[in-house]
C-alpha positions in Angstrom: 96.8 81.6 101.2 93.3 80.9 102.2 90.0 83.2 101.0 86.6 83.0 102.3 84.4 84.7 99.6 80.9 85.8 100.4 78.3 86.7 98.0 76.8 90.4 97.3 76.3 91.7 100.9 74.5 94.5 102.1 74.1 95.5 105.9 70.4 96.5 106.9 68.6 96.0 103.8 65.5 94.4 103.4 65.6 92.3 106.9 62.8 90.7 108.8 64.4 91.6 112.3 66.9 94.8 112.8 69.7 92.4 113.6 69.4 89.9 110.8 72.0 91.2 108.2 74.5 91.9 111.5 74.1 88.5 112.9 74.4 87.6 109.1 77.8 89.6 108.6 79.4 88.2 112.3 78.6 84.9 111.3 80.6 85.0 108.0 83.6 86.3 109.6 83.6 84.0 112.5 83.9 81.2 109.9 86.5 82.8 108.2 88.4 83.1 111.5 87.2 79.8 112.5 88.9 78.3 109.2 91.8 81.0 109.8 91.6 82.2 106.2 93.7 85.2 104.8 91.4 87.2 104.2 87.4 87.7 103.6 86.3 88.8 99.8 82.8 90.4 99.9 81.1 90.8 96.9 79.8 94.1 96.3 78.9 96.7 98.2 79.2 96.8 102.2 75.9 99.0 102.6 72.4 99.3 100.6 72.8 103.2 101.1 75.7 105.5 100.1 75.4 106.8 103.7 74.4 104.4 105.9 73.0 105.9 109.6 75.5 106.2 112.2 74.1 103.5 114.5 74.7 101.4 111.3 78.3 102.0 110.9 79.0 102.0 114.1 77.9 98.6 114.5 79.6 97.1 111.2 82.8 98.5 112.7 82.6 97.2 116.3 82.0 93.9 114.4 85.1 94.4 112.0 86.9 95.7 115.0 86.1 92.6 116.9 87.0 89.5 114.3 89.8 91.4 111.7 91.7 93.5 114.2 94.3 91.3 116.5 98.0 90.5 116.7 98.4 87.9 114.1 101.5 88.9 111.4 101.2 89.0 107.9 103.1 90.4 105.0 101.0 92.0 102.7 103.3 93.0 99.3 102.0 94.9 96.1 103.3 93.0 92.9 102.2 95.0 90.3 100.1 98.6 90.0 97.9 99.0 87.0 97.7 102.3 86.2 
């Protein structure tokens, strides 16, 4: 199994341009599809804000649409639930 880990992350915080932290955000999961890892561990939370504006989430899903949604198979299998 492969992993591509990222550190803390947040989408539209702090940014010099409005696209910086989506450019940011493409760019790590086109490496991780580039390197065809597993799966993409972020760090933290996804957004600065508990609700992020709509333009904002609409964007972080087209991007998550575009590079983690496709036809490639995998078995995903839960080993053990800590209650």
């Amino acid at each position: 199994m492969k992993v591509k880990g990222s550190i803390i992350y947040k989408i539209y915080y702090l940014e010099l341009s409005e696209n910086d932290s989506f450019i940011t955000f493409e760019e790590i999961l086109e490496i991780g599809k580039a390197e065809n890892v597993d799966f993409v561990l972020l760090g933290g939370d996804l957004f600065h804000e508990n609700k992020p504006k709509p333009a904002t989430l609409h964007r972080a899903m087209e991007i998550l649409r575009k590079h983690c949604l496709g036809s490639k198979y995998f078995i995903f299998k839960v080993t053990d639930i800590c209650t």
